[in-house]
C-alpha positions in Angstrom: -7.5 -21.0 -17.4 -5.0 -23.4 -16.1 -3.5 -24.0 -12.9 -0.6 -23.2 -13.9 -1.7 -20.1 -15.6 -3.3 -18.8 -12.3 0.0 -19.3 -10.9 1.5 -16.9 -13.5 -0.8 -14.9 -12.8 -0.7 -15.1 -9.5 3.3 -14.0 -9.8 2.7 -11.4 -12.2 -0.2 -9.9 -9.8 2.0 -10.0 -6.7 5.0 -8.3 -8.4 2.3 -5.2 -9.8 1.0 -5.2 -6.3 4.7 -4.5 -4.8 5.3 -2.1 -7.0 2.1 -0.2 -6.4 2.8 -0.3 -2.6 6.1 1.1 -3.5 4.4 3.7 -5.8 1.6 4.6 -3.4 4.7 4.3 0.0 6.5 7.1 -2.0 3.6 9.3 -2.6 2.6 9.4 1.1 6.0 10.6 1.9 5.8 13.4 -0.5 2.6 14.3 0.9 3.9 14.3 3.9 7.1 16.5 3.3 4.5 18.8 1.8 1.8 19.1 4.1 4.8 19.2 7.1 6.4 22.3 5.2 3.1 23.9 4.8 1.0 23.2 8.5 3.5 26.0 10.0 2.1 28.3 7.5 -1.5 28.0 8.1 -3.4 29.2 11.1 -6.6 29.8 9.4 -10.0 29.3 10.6 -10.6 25.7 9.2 -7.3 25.1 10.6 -8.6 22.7 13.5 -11.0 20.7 11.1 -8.2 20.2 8.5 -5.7 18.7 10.9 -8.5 16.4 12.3 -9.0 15.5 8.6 -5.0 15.0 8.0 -4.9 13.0 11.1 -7.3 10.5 10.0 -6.2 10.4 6.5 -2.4 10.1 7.3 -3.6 7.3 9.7 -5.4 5.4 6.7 -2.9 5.2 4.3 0.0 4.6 6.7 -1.9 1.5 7.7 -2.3 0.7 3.8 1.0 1.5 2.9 3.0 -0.6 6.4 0.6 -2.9 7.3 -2.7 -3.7 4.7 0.0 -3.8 1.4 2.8 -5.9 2.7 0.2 -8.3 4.2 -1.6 -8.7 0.9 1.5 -8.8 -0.7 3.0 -11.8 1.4 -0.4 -13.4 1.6 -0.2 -14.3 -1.9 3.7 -15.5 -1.8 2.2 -17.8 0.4 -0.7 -18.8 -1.7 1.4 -18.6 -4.5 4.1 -21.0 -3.2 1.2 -23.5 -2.0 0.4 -23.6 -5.5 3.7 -24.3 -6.9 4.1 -26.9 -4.5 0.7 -27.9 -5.2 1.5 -28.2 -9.2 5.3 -29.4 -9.7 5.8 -30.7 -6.3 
């Protein structure tokens, strides 16, 4: 593979990534709305180990979703634009 193929790539890659983030972004806020309509409801026994569990999980993929994805995301617009610069000057 080229060069200039990995920088195709590279492109293509970076543009499935955003929309994944997107994809993944939206799905956490739907989560969200659910679990926020339903924790009023619930005042079971587990309740105190499932929140913990939430807690930790919501954590986790809010760092993914406003932090780990963009970063990755502009990490290779940067690699990406090195390359170009790299190939056609």
């Amino acid at each position: 593979m080229s060069l200039d193929d990995q920088h195709r790539e590279m492109l293509i890659f970076t543009k499935k990534l955003g929309e994944w983030n997107k994809r993944v972004g939206a799905a956490l806020d739907a989560f969200r709305w659910s679990h926020d309509n339903l924790d009023a409801l619930w005042q079971g026994f587990d309740r105190d180990d499932y929140s913990s569990r939430w807690r930790a999980f919501e954590d986790q993929m809010s760092t993914c979703v406003n932090r780990d994805g963009p970063g990755f995301e502009e990490f290779l617009r940067h690699r990406a634009e090195a390359l170009r610069r790299y190939l056609h000057g």
